[in-house]
C-alpha positions in Angstrom: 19.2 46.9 -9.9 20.7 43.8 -8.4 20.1 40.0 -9.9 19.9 38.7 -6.3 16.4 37.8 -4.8 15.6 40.0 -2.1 14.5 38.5 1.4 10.6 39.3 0.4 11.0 37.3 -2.8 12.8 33.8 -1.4 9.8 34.2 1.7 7.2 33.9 -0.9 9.5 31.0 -2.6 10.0 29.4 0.5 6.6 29.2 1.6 5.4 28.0 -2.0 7.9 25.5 -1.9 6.7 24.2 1.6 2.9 24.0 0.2 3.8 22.1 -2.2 6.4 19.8 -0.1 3.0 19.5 2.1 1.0 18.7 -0.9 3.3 16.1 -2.5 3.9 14.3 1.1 0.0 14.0 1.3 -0.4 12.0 -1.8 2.3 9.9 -1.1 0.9 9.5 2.5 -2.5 8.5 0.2 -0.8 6.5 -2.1 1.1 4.2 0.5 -2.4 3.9 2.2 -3.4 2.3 -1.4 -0.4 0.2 -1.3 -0.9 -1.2 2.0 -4.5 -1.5 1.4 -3.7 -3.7 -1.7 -1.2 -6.1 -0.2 -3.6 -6.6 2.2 -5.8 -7.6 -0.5 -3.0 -9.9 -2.0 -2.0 -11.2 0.5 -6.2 -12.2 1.6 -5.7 -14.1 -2.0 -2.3 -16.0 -1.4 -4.1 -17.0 1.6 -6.7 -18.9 -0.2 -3.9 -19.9 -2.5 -2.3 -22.0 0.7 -5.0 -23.1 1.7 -5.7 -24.9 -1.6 -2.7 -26.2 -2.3 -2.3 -27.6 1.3 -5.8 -29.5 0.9 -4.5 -30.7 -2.6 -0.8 -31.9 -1.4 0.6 -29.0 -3.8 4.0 -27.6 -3.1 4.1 -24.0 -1.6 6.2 -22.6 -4.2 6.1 -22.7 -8.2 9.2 -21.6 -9.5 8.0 -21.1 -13.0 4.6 -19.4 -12.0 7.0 -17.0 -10.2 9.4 -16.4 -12.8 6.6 -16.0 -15.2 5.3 -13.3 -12.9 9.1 -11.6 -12.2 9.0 -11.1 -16.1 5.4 -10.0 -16.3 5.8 -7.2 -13.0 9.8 -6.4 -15.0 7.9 -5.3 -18.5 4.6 -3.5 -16.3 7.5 -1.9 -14.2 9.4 -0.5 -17.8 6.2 0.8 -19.6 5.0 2.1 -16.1 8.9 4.0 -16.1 9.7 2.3 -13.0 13.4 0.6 -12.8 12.2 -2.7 -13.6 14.9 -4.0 -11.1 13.4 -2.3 -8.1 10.2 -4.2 -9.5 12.3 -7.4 -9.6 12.9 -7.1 -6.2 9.7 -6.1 -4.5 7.6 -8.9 -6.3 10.7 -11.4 -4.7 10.1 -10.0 -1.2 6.6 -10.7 -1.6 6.9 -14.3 -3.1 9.1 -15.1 -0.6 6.2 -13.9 2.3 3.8 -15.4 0.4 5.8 -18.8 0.2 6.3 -18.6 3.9 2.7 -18.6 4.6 2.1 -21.6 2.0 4.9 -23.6 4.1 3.2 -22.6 7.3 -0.2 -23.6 6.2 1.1 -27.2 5.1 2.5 -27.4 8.2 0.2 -26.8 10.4 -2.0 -30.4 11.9 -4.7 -31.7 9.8 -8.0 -31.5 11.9 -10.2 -34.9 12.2 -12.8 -34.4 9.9 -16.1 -33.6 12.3 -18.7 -36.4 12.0 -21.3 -34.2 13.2 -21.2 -35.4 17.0 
């Protein structure tokens, strides 16, 4: 009797290996649904953020909101078992998109109040 899988055996691996290759790429395919789904939903917030800030002459960035929320996303990111640097990172992608949008909302022309005519 030979140790070596016969061609019947690695079929039935193969094709269990591909279900669940299908199975895992289909909750990923979910999960970054969820995640584009949520930035959208972020990002809807930062919005009203800029929009604030703007009206009230506040800068578009807060450096020590933002580190505060670097180290807050860094410990979430090691009890969650996710490299807290890749955490790091992503959040500073998204500040900096979100600080874009603050600077382009200040910039943009104050509109004449309307007087009602």
């Amino acid at each position: 009797m030979s140790d070596q899988p016969t061609a019947e055996h690695s079929l039935v691996s193969d094709e269990e290996a591909l279900e669940r290759l299908r199975a895992l790429r289909g909750s990923i395919d979910n999960l970054d649904a969820a995640l584009v789904h949520l930035l959208a939903e972020r990002f809807k917030c930062t919005q009203q953020v800029g929009e604030l800030k703007a009206a009230h002459h506040l800068p578009a960035a807060d450096p020590a909101r933002e580190a505060d929320q670097i180290g807050r996303l860094r410990r979430l990111a090691e009890d969650a078992k996710l490299d807290p640097a890749f955490a790091e990172k992503f959040l500073n992608f998204i500040i900096d998109e979100v600080v874009r949008h603050h600077r382009a909302i200040a910039a943009r022309p104050k509109q004449a109040p309307n007087n009602g005519s």
